[in-house]
C-alpha positions, 0 to 999 in steps of 0.5 A: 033398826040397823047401825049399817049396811054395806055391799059385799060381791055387787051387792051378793051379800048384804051385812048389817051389825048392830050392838049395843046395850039393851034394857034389862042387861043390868040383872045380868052384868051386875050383881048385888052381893048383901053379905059385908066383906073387906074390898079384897075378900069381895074381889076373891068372892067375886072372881069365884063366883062371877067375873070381878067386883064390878068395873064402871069405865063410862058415865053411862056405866055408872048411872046403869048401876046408880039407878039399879041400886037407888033403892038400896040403903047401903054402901056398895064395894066397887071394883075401884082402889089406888096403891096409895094416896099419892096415885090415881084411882084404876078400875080392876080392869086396869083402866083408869077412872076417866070422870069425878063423881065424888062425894068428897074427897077422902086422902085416906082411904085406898078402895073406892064405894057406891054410896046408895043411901045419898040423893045427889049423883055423886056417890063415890066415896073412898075408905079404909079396903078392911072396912066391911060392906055389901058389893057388886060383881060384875057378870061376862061382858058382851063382845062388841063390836064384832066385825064379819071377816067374809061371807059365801055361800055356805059360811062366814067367818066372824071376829072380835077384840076380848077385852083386858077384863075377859081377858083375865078369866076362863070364858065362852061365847054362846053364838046362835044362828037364826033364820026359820030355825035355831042353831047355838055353837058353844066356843071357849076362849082359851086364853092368851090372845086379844082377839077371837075368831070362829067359823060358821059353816053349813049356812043356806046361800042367798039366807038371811040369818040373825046371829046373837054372841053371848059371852058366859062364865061358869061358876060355883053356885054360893048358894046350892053349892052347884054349878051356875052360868052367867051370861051377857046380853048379846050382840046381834048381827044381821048377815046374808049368804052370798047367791051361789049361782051369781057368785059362780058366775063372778069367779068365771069371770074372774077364771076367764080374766086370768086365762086372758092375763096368762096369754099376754106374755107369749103374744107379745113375745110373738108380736116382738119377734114379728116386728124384728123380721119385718124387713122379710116381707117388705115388696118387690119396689122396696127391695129394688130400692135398698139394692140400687141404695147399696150398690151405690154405696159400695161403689162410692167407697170403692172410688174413694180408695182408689183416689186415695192409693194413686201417688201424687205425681202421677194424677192426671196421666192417662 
């Protein structure tokens, strides 16, 4: 069921992440706009009203959206133009368009549709952006991956990358904290960072907890002119505290490590004094020995200086 597992403190905590894309996210990422605009007019209504016109950087994106709409007989804006005939095609998002569902090509147009009503795959078409068409706004997107930074006892610390296209708007995170009850957290993303990073706290050790992460805007209803909230499908994580009480006895070994470590300088700084002062507690016979060994030593060079001071003519005179 989970993507991975992985040990952390001897296996005192066990983390399993998983994500993905769940059936039934499709409502919520996109959604179909019925009212004809112009490509800009679309983008200013769906950056109003949600996120942006909607972004399909991969194939399985494109085919998401492709069976969503197949039963619309229209022509659907995307988030998808070029500056002019001579460039390549960017998705809103800044990415560049990676595969070629074209129906044909068209060296005219500078903003890129959904063609529903044809029965082939391709469906991509581009046209003039003033031309007047239904669109499709893309909802929050959810944060993927998000990587467990540590775990103890009573907390851990989780992280994500935002990506470029939430980047670009005001936006929060739903995260829900689950074991036998319930418990949802509200962070914003306050802008200007590629990455988020939040804290949980007041966690039960040695407890399984199921957390889900949900990005959500809120935005203007077009309809009843009130306020109204779209939300990602979730990323799910499985994560267990650490055992506070095997986890306390970890960080005494640890303590008593350190104690040890502290008390390695002074012992070999004793233990370098003593071999230096060996010499003191040498035996009686080898204490002889060096005296007869420097008593012959100084009478040896007293000789040689005698020799040496007697003139020559008078050697052999007694």
């Amino acid at each position: 069921m989970f993507a991975c597992e992985t040990p952390i403190l001897q296996r005192l905590v066990v983390l399993v992440v998983c994500h993905g894309f769940a059936v039934g996210q499709t409502a919520s990422r996109y959604n179909l706009i019925q009212t004809p605009m112009s490509w800009s007019k679309a983008r200013e209504f769906c950056q109003k009203h949600h996120v942006d016109l909607a972004v399909l950087n991969t194939e399985e994106q494109y085919f998401t959206l492709l069976n969503a709409t197949h039963a619309n007989q229209a022509s659907f804006w995307l988030g998808l133009q070029r500056q002019s005939i001579f460039s390549g095609w960017t998705w809103v998002n800044g990415e560049l368009l990676s595969y070629e569902y074209w129906y044909r090509r068209n060296y005219e147009g500078l903003c890129a549709s959904m063609e529903a009503m044809l029965e082939k795959e391709k469906k991509l078409l581009a046209r003039y952006c003033d031309e007047p068409h239904m669109f499709v706004c893309q909802g929050p997107v959810s944060p993927q991956p998000v990587a467990v930074d540590s775990v103890s006892a009573d907390q851990l610390n989780l992280s994500w990358n935002v990506s470029a296209f939430m980047q670009m708007t005001p936006h929060g995170y739903n995260v829900t904290a689950c074991n036998s009850t319930c418990d949802t957290l509200l962070y914003s993303y306050t802008g200007g960072s590629a990455s988020m990073s939040i804290n949980i706290s007041n966690l039960t050790s040695a407890t399984e907890y199921f957390i889900k992460i949900a990005a959500f805007v809120v935005r203007p209803d077009s309809v009843t002119g009130g306020k109204m909230i779209f939300q990602s499908h979730p990323t799910a994580l499985q994560v267990k505290t650490a055992d506070s009480f095997q986890q306390s006895k970890v960080i005494t070994v640890i303590l008593k490590s350190l104690k040890l470590m502290s008390l390695a300088p002074p012992l070999w700084i004793l233990y370098c004094i003593l071999r230096k002062d060996k010499p003191l507690f040498l035996d009686d016979d080898d204490d002889d020995d060096d005296a007869d060994h420097e008593v012959s030593s100084v009478d040896l060079s007293t000789e040689d200086t005698v020799i040496e001071l007697i003139p020559e003519k008078m050697r052999g005179i007694k």
